[in-house]
Structures are given as structure tokens and as C-alpha cells.
C-alpha positions in Angstrom: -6.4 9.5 -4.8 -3.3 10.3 -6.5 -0.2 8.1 -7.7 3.7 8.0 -7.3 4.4 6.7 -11.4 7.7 4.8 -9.9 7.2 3.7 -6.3 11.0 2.6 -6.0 12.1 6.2 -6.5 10.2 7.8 -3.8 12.3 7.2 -0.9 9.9 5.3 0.9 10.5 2.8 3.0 8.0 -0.2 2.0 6.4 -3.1 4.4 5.1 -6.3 3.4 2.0 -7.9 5.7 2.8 -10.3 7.7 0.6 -12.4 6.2 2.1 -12.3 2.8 3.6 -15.8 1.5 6.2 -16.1 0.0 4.9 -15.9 -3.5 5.9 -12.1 -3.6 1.9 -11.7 -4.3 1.0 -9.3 -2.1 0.5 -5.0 -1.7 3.7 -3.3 -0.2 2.5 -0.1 2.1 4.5 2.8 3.0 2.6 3.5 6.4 3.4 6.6 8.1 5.5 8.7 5.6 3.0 10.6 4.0 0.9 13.1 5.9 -2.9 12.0 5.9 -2.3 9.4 3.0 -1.4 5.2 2.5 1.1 4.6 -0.4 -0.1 1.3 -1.6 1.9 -0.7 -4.3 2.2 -4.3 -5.9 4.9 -6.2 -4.4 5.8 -7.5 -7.5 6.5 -4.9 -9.5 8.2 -2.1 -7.1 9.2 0.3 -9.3 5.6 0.3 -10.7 3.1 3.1 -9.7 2.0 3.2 -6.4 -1.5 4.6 -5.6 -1.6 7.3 -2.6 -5.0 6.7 -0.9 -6.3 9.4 2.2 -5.1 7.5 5.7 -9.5 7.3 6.0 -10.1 5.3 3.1 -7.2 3.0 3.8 -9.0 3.0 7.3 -12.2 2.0 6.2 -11.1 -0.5 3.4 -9.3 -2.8 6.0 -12.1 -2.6 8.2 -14.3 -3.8 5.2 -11.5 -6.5 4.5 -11.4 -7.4 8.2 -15.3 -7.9 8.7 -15.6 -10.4 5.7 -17.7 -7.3 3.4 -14.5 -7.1 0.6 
């Protein structure tokens, strides 16, 4: 895992889940830009770090969130 130190300057374009409310309390992801890897950042601080996570461990963490085990 490696991380971007200022997400907002990395020419990403960011995506909120659909189930986010409206709090702004929720992880921004930058799906599909970055060969083999999730960008992953906190939606309220955007030009915060963002951690770079292999496209497989993203995988299997939702699946984990998804079947109740996180």
C-alpha cells in the first residue's frame, strides 16, 4: 500500500458511494485510474492523503464489508 500525500492534486477524478449521506462522512474512491490499485480518501478532507490499496485487497475488503465480517 502506498499513499498520494495530497489527494486533490492528483488529477483524479473522485466518487462518493451512493450510500453516503449527506454528512460528507464517507471514503471518496478514484476507481479505475490507477492500474491494479484503489485510491481511497476521506471525504472530508480532500486534499488529505489518500491511501493506494492493490485493486485485490480493495476486492476482498468489500466482500468482507458486504458479508457482515468488517
Amino acid at each position: 500500500m502506498t499513499k498520494i500525500p495530497n489527494a486533490s492534486a492528483a488529477g483524479l477524478t473522485w466518487t462518493k458511494s451512493s450510500f453516503s449521506g449527506g454528512n460528507n462522512d464517507c471514503v471518496e474512491v478514484a476507481a479505475g485510474q490507477l492500474a491494479g490499485a484503489m485510491p481511497v480518501r476521506d471525504s472530508k478532507v480532500p486534499a488529505g492523503p489518500a491511501l493506494v490499496v492493490p485493486t485485490g485487497a480493495w476486492g476482498a475488503f468489500v466482500d468482507g464489508v458486504k458479508a457482515g465480517a468488517l
